[in-house]
C-alpha positions in Angstrom: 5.7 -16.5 -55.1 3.4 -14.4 -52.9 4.7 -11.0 -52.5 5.3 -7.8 -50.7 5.1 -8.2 -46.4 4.1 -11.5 -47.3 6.8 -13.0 -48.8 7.1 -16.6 -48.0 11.0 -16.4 -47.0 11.3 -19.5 -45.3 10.5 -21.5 -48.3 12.8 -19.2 -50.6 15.6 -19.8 -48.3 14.9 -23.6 -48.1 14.5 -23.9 -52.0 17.9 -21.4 -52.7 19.8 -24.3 -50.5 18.8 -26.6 -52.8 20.1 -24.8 -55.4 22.6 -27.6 -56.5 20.5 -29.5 -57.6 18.7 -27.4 -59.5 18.9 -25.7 -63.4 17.1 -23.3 -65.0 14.4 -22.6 -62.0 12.0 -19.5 -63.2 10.9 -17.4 -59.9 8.1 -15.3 -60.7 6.4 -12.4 -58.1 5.9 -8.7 -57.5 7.8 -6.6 -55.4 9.1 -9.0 -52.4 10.4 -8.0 -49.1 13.3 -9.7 -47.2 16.4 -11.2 -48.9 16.2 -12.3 -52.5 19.1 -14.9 -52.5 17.7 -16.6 -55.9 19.1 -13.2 -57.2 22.9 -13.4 -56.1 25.4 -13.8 -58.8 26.4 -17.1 -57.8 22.7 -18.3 -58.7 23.3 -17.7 -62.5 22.2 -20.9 -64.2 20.4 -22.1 -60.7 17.6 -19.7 -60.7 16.0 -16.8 -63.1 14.1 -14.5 -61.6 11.0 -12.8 -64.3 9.6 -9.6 -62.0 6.6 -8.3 -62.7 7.3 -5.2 -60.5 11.0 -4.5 -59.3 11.7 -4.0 -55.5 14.9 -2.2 -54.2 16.3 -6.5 -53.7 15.7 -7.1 -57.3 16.9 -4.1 -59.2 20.5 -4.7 -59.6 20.2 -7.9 -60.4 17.7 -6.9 -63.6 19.8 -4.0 -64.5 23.0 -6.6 -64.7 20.6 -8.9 -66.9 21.0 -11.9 -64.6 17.1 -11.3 -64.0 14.2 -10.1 -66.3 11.4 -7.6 -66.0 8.3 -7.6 -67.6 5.9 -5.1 -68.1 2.3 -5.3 -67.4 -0.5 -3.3 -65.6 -1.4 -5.0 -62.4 -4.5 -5.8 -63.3 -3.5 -8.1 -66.4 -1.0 -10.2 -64.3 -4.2 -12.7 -63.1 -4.6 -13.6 -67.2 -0.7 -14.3 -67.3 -1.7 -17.5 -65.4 -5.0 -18.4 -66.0 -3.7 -17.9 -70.4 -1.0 -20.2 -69.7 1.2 -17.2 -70.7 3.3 -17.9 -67.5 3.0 -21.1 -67.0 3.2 -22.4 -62.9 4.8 -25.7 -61.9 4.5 -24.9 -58.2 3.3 -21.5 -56.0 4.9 -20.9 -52.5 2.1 -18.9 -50.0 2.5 -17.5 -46.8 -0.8 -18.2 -44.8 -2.7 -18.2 -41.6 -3.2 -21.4 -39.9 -6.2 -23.3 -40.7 -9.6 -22.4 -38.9 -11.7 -25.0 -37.6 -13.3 -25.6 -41.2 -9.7 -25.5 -42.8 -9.4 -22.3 -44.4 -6.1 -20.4 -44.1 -6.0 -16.9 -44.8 -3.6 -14.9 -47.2 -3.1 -12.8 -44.7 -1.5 -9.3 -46.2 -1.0 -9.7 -49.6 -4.1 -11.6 -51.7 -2.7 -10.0 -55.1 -2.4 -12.7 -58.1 -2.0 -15.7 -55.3 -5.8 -16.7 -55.5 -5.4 -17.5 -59.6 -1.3 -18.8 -59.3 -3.0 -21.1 -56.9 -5.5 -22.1 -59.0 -3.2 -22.5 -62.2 -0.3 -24.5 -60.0 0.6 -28.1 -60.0 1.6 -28.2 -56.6 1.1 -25.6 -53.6 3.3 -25.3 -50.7 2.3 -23.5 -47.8 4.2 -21.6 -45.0 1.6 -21.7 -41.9 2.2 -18.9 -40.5 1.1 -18.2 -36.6 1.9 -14.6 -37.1 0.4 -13.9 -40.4 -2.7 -11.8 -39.4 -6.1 -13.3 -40.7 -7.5 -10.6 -43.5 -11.0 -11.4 -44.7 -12.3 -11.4 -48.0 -10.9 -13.1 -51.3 -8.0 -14.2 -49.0 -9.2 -17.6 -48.6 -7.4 -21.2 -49.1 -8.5 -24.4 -47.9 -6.1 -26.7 -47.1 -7.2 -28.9 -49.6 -5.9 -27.0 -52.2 -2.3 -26.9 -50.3 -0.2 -30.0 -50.8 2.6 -29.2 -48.7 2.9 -27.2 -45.7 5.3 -26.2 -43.0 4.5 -24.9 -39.5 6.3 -21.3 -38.7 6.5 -18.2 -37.0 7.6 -15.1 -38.6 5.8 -12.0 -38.6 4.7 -10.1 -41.9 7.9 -8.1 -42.9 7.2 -4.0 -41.6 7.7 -0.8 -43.6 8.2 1.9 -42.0 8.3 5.7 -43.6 10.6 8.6 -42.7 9.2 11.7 -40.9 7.7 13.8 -43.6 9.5 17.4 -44.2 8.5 20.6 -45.3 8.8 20.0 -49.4 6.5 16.8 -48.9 4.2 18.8 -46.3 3.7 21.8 -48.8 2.7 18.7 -51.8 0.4 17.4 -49.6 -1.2 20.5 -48.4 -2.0 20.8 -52.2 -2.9 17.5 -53.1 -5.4 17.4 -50.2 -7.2 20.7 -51.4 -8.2 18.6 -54.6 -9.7 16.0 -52.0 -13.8 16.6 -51.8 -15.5 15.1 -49.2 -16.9 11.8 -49.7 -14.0 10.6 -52.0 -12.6 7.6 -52.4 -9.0 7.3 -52.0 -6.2 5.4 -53.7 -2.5 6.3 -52.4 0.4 4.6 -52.0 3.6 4.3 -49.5 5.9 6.9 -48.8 6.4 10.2 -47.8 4.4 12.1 -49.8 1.0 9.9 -49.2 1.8 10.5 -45.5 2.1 14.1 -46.2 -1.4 14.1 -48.2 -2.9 12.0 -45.4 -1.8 14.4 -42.5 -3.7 16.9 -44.5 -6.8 14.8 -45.1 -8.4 15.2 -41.0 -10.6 18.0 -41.6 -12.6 15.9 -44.3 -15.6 13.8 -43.9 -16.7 10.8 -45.3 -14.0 9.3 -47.3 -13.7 5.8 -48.4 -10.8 3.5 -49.5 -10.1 1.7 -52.7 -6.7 1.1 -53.2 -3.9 -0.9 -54.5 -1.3 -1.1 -51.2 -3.5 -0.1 -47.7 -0.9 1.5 -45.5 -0.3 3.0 -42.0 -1.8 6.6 -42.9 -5.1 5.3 -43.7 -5.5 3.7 -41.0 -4.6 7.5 -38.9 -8.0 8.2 -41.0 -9.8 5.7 -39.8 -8.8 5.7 -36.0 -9.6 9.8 -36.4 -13.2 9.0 -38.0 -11.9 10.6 -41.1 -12.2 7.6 -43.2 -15.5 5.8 -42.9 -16.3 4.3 -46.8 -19.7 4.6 -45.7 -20.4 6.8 -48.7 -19.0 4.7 -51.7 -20.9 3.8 -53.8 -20.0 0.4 -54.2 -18.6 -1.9 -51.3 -20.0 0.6 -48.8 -18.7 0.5 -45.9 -15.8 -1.7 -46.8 -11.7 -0.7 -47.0 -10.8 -2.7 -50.0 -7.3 -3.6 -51.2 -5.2 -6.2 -52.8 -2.0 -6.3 -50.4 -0.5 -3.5 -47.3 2.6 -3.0 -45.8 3.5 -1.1 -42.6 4.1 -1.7 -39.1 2.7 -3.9 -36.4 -0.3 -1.6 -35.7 -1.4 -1.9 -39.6 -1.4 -5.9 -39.2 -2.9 -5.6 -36.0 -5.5 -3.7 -37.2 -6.3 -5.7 -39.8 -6.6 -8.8 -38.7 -9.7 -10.3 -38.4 -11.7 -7.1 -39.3 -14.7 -7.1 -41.2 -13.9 -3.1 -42.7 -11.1 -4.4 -44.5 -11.9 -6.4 -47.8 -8.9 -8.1 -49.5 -9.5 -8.7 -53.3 -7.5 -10.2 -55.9 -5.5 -7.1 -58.0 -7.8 -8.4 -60.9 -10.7 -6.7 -58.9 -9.0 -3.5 -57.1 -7.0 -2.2 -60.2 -10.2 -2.8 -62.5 -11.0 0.6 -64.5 -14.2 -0.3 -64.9 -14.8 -0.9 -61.2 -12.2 1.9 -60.2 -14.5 4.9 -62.4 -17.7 3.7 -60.0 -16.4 5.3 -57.4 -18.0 8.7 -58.0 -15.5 10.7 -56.3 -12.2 8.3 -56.7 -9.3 10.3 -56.0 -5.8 8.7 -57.2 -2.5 9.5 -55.9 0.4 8.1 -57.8 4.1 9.5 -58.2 6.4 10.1 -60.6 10.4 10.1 -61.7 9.6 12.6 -64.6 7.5 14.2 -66.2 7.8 15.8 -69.7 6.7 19.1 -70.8 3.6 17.6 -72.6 2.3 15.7 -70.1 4.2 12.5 -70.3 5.0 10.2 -67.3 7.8 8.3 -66.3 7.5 6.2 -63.1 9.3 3.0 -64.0 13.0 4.0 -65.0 15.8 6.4 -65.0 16.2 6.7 -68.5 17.4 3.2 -69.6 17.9 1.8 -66.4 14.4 0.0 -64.8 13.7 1.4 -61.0 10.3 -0.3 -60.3 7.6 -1.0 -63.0 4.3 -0.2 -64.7 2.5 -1.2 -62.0 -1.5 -0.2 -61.1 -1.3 3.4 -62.2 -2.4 3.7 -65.1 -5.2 1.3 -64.2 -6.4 4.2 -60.8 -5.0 7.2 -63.7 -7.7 5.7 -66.0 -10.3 4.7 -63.5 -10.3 7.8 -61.7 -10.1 9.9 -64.8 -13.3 8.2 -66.2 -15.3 8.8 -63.0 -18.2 11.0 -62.6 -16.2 13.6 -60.2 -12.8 11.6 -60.0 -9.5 12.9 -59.6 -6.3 11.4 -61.6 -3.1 13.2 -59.2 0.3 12.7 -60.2 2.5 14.0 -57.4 6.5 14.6 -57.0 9.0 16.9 -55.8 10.0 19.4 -58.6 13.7 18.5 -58.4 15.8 15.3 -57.9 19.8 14.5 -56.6 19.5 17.3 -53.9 18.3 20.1 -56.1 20.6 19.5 -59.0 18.3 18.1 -61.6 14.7 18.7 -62.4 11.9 16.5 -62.1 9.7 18.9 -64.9 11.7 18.2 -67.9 11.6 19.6 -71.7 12.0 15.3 -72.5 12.3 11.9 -71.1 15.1 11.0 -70.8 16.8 8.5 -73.3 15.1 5.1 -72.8 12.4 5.9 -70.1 9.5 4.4 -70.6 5.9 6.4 -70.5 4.0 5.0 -67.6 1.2 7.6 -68.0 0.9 8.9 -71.4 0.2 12.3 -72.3 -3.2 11.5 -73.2 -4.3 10.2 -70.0 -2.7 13.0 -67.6 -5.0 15.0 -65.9 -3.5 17.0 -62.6 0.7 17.1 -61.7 1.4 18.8 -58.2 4.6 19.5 -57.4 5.4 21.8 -53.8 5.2 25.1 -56.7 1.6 24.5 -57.0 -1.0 22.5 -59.1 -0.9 22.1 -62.9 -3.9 21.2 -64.7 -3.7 19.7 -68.1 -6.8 18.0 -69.7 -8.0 19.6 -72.4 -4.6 21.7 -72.9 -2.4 22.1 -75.7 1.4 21.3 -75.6 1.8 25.3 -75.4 -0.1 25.7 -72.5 0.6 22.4 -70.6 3.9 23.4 -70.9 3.2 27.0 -69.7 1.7 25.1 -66.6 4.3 22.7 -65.7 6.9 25.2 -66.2 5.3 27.4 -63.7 5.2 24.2 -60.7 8.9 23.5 -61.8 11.9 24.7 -59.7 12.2 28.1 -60.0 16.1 27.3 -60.8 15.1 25.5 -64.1 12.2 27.8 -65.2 14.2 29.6 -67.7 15.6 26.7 -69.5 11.9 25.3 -69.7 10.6 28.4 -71.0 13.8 28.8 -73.6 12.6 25.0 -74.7 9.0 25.6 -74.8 9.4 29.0 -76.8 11.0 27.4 -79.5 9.0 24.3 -79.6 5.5 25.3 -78.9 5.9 29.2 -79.4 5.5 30.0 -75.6 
């Protein structure tokens, strides 16, 4: 199932009706919007739903085992399909209507759909008059759909919070580490709209990205975004899938700067570290006193997944003047717990490994680790902790790494 704003409800709705006469029905897809009914209680032995990223509708239900998460880089999700790995009986797609030489457009979210399409038996196809038409790999002819149905439901919007003065002083910092003529991937939330408020007195940047958002397009409408200096697909926005508000869609559609590609493309190291100046923001739940990064849990209990950043970590790491940024508020649960921590917590999984960590900001400043021992990353992180938990850090590190 297509995912994210693009989620073909209609036909999840119509299939969850049917439900039965139905056993043992595997949904596969990303993080969805809208109601995930195949996931309800009642739908045990219906429906089993195998996420390969974990949206707010979805996370119960996987923590309660009556649906399953597996763990893969974004980038590797294409191969699932095309290996047979995953195996797909049927794909449902959420699509412009046909042009007049029949080709329907994914609209605002191309991800894995161009190879599930490709792999399926049978393709069924909401045509969708509000489902802005994106150009790029976004493509589908309508001979490669075998059943469609006519509606009219806009993308579902996103809309973030208004941005405070802990994620202002983050992305005052994270946008000092921003050179001119980078190339930018971020994410949603309040923290990239933080980083992006900061971004207007810079020049030149271009866009490669996982999820294209409202910020970026506040960058482009104030000529602070242009992607005419990449140094590949000059000139072009490119992304896999957005989510935002009307004004994103609208702005989008039909616009020759933006350049949907499958994730197999976007979340490519090797293309991500041409970018000579790639700048990656990601975020964290945790991070460890020697570098280590959780994103994907609270301890045991799975919150989203593995998703593309360790594939923009990597790429941006490995290019010429790149930037790898991990970026999170020191503390958590109003203050009470830290975000810096002397360990993971007891079955979180490392996201980022210690090894691949370069830069952690928090709103205490900017820690730099490459290259740094376990003594003196933790001397670093300690000192962008909460000043509340520095003294536990520092009792922990002194004893463990002779701080």
């Amino acid at each position: 199932m297509q995912g994210a704003a693009a989620t073909p409800s209609i036909l999840l709705e119509a299939l969850v009706r049917r439900a039965p006469e139905l056993e043992d029905v595997q949904l596969i897809h990303m993080h969805a919007e809208g109601p995930h009914p195949h996931v309800a209680p009642d739908m045990a032995g219906h429906f089993r739903h195998l996420a390969l990223f974990i949206g707010p509708n979805a996370r119960q239900a996987i923590n309660e085992g009556r649906a399953e998460f597996i763990p893969v880089f974004l980038s590797d999700i294409p191969r699932l399909f095309d290996e047979g790995i995953l195996p797909l009986d049927a794909v449902f797609i959420n699509v412009s209507p046909p042009d007049e030489h029949g080709f329907c457009s994914l609209g605002t979210s191309v991800d894995t759909a161009i190879t599930a399409i490709r792999n399926a038996r049978v393709v069924i196809a909401q045509l969708n008059k509000s489902m802005p038409r994106t150009l790029g790999d976004s493509f589908v002819h309508t001979s490669k759909i075998d059943f469609g149905v006519e509606v009219d439901m806009p993308p579902y919007s996103y809309k973030t919070g208004e941005v405070g003065a802990l994620e202002k002083r983050i992305g005052g910092f994270v946008a000092e580490l921003v050179q001119d003529q980078a190339t930018l991937q971020m994410g949603i939330g309040d923290i990239p709209s933080a980083v992006a408020m900061n971004l207007y007195d810079k020049h030149d940047l271009g866009v490669h990205t996982e999820m294209f958002t409202d910020v970026l397009v506040d960058l482009v409408e104030r000529g602070v975004v242009t992607c005419e200096c990449k140094d590949i697909d000059c000139g072009k926005i490119v992304t896999t899938f957005m989510m935002g508000t009307k004004r994103l869609y609208d702005f989008v559609d039909n616009n020759p700067m933006v350049e949907m590609r499958q994730v197999d493309y976007t979340n490519d190291t090797s293309v991500i570290r041409k970018h000579r100046r790639m700048t990656a923001i990601n975020s964290a739940i945790e991070v460890d006193l020697t570098g280590q990064v959780c994103a994907d849990s609270i301890g045991g209990r799975m919150y989203s997944g593995v998703g593309g950043q360790m594939d923009f970590m990597r790429g941006a790491a490995l290019a010429e003047e790149g930037r790898a940024i991990i970026a999170l508020p020191a503390t958590a649960a109003g203050g009470k717990v830290s975000r810096i921590t002397v360990a993971l917590r007891e079955g979180a999984g490392v996201t980022t490994t210690r090894s691949h960590v370069r830069t952690v900001v928090t709103e205490f400043g900017v820690a730099e680790l490459f290259g740094q021992s376990f003594r003196e990353r933790a001397k670093r992180l300690i000192a962008i902790a909460h000043p509340d938990f520095r003294d536990e850090l520092t009792a922990y590190a002194r004893k463990a790494y002779g701080l």
